[in-house]
N, C-alpha and C positions, 0 to 999 in steps of 0.2 A: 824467717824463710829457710834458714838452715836446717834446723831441727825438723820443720814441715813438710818441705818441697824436694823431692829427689831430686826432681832435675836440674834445681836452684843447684842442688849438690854437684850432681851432674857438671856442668857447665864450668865451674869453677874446680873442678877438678884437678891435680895435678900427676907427668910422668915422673918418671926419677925423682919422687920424692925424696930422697938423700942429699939432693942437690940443693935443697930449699930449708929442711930442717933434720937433723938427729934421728930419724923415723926409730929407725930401729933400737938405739938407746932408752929413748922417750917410751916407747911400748913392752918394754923390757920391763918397766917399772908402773907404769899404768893399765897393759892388757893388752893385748893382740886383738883383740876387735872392738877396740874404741874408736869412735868415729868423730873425726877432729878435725875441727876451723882453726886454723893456725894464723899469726900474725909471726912475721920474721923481724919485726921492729927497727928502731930507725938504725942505721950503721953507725958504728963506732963500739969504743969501749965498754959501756952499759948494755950493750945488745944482749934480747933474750929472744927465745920463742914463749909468743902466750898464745894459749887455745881452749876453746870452750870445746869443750868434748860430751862426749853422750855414749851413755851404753845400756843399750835397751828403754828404759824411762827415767834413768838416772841421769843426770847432769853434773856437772863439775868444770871448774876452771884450773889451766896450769899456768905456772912459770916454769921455765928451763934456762939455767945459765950455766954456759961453758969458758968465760973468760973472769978472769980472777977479781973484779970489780964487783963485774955481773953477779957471780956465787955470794961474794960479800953482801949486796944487795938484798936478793933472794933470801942466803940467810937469816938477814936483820929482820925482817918482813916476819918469816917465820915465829920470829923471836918475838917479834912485838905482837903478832895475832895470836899468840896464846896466850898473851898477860891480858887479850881485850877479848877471851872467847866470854866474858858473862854479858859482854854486850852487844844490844842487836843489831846496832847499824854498822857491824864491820862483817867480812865475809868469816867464815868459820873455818878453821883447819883440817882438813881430814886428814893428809899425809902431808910427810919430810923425808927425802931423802938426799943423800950427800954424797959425793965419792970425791980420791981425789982432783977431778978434772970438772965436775959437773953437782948441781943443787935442783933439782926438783920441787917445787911447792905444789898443791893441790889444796883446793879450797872451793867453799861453796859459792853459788853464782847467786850473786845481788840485783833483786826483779825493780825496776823502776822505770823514771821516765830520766835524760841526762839531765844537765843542770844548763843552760843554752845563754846564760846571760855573765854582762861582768859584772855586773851590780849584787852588792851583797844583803842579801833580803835578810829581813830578823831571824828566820829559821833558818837560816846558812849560820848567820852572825853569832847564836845562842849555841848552837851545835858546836861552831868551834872553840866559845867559850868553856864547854862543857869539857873540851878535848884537853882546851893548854891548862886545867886544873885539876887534871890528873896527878898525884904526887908518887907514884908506888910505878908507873910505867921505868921498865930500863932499857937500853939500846945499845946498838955498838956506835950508834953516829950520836955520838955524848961528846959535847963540841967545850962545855964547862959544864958547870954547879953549881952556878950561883945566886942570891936571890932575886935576881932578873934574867935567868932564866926557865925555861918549861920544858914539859913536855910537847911536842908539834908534831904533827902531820909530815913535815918537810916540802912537799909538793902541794899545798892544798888551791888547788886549781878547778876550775868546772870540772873540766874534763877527766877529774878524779871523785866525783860527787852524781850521785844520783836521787830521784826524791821519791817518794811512795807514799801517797796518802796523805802528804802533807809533812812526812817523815825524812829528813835528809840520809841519806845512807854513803858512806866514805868507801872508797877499794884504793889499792896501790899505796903501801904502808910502807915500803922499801927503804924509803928516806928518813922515816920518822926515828927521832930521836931527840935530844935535849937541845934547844936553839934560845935565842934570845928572845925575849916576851917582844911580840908582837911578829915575830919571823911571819908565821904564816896569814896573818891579817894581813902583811906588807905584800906576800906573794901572791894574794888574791885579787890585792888592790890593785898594785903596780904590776905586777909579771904578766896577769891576766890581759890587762890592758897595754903592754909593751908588745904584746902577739897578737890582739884583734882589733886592736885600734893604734896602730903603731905611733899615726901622724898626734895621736892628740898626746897634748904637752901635759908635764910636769904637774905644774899649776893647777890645770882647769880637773886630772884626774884628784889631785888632792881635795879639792875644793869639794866637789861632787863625794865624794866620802868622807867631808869632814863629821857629820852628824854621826855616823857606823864608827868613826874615829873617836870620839869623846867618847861612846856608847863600850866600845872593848876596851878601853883602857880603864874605864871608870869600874867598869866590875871586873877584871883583871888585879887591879888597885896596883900600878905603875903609872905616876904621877908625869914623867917625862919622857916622854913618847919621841921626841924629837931626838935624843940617845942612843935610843932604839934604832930607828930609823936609818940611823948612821951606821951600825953595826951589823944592821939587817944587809943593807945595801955593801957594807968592805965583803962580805960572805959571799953575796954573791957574784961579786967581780969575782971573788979569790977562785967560785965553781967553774963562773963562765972561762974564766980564764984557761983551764984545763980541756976546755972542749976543743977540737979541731977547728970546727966552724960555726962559731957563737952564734946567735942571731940576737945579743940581748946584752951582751957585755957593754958596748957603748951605752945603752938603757940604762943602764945601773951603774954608768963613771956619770951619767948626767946627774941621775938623780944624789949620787953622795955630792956630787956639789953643789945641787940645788938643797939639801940636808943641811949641809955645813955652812951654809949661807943663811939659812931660814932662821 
């Protein structure tokens, strides 16, 4: 509707754009007559602007970060979509720029439908098999080295997956870097369902992905998963921890001691 409808544009319009994002910055470095749907994203210390932009029939997407977390982010992103430009399910790189107070990314925009469910289907499940046996990817969020750890996604959540064709397609690489074998299996199992289905328990989630659970660990080839598990979950206290206003911390002091119990 954005790209299409004027007055979709129209309507959605904003004044004093300076007061919402960087205008003038951001176009300093993209173009003075790019025409851009902006997200000002959630508050806090990670905050960026992201925006699908257009100029003329061209498309593209950005990140912008202005705070010192944020630029890390941004960077790493960078970092990692050019060690995955020979592959097609990641967006591609067009620009990087850096200064000292701000990071820029620009990349190509990935066409699909979103991924709408918590349930991890074989073409999610093989895809990210495909991801944590990458051995050559490197990162700045390199957490250890060692033989149970990988390469990961970091965030691998729906709402960072899109499908095409029957093709799974991944965006927002920001995070990725070397985590513990199974991190992002656990984030898609657990974290997914710690946000859309809050009320349902521990158990009943493990239970319902125990068959995806034998399935990635068996062709991963980490025999104990339940180590995992444990490690996966101290990480993410140690994230949520650092947030203002968790919504997932208690999620994950359950689950390490339903882990350590198990």
């Amino acid at each position: 509707m954005f790209r299409k409808i004027g007055l979709f544009r129209l309507l959605l319009a904003k004044d004093n754009i300076e007061a919402y994002i960087p205008d003038k910055r951001i176009r300093s470095v993209i173009g003075k007559n790019v025409l851009i749907a902006f997200n000002r994203g959630t508050i806090g210390p990670e905050r960026k602007v992201t925006g699908l932009c257009m100029e003329k029939k061209r498309k593209f997407f950005i990140k912008y970060a202005d705070s010192k977390i944020a630029i890390d982010n941004v960077r790493n992103e960078h970092f990692v979509l050019k060690q995955l430009n020979d592959f097609h399910f990641v967006p591609k790189v067009i620009a990087y720029d850096e200064g000292d107070d701000f990071a820029l990314l620009q990349t190509t925009v990935l066409s699909g439908e979103k991924i709408n469910t918590s349930r991890l289907t074989k073409e999610i499940l093989n895809r990210l098999i495909e991801i944590n046996n990458l051995k050559v990817i490197t990162s700045d969020k390199t957490n250890n080295n060692n033989e149970y750890y990988c390469f990961a996604h970091g965030d691998f959540c729906p709402w960072n997956l899109m499908i095409n064709e029957g093709e799974i397609l991944i965006y927002d690489w920001e995070l990725a870097g070397n985590y513990p074998v199974g991190y992002d299996f656990f984030t898609y199992l657990f974290q997914t369902n710690f946000l859309l289905n809050p009320k349902k328990d521990i158990g009943s989630i493990l239970s319902e992905g125990r068959e995806n659970l034998e399935y990635y660990f068996d062709k991963i080839k980490v025999a104990n998963w339940k180590d995992q598990l444990i490690e996966f979950a101290e990480i993410k206290i140690d994230k949520e921890s650092k947030k203002a206003n968790s919504l997932l911390k208690k999620h994950f002091e359950n689950l390490l001691d339903y882990a350590k119990e198990a």
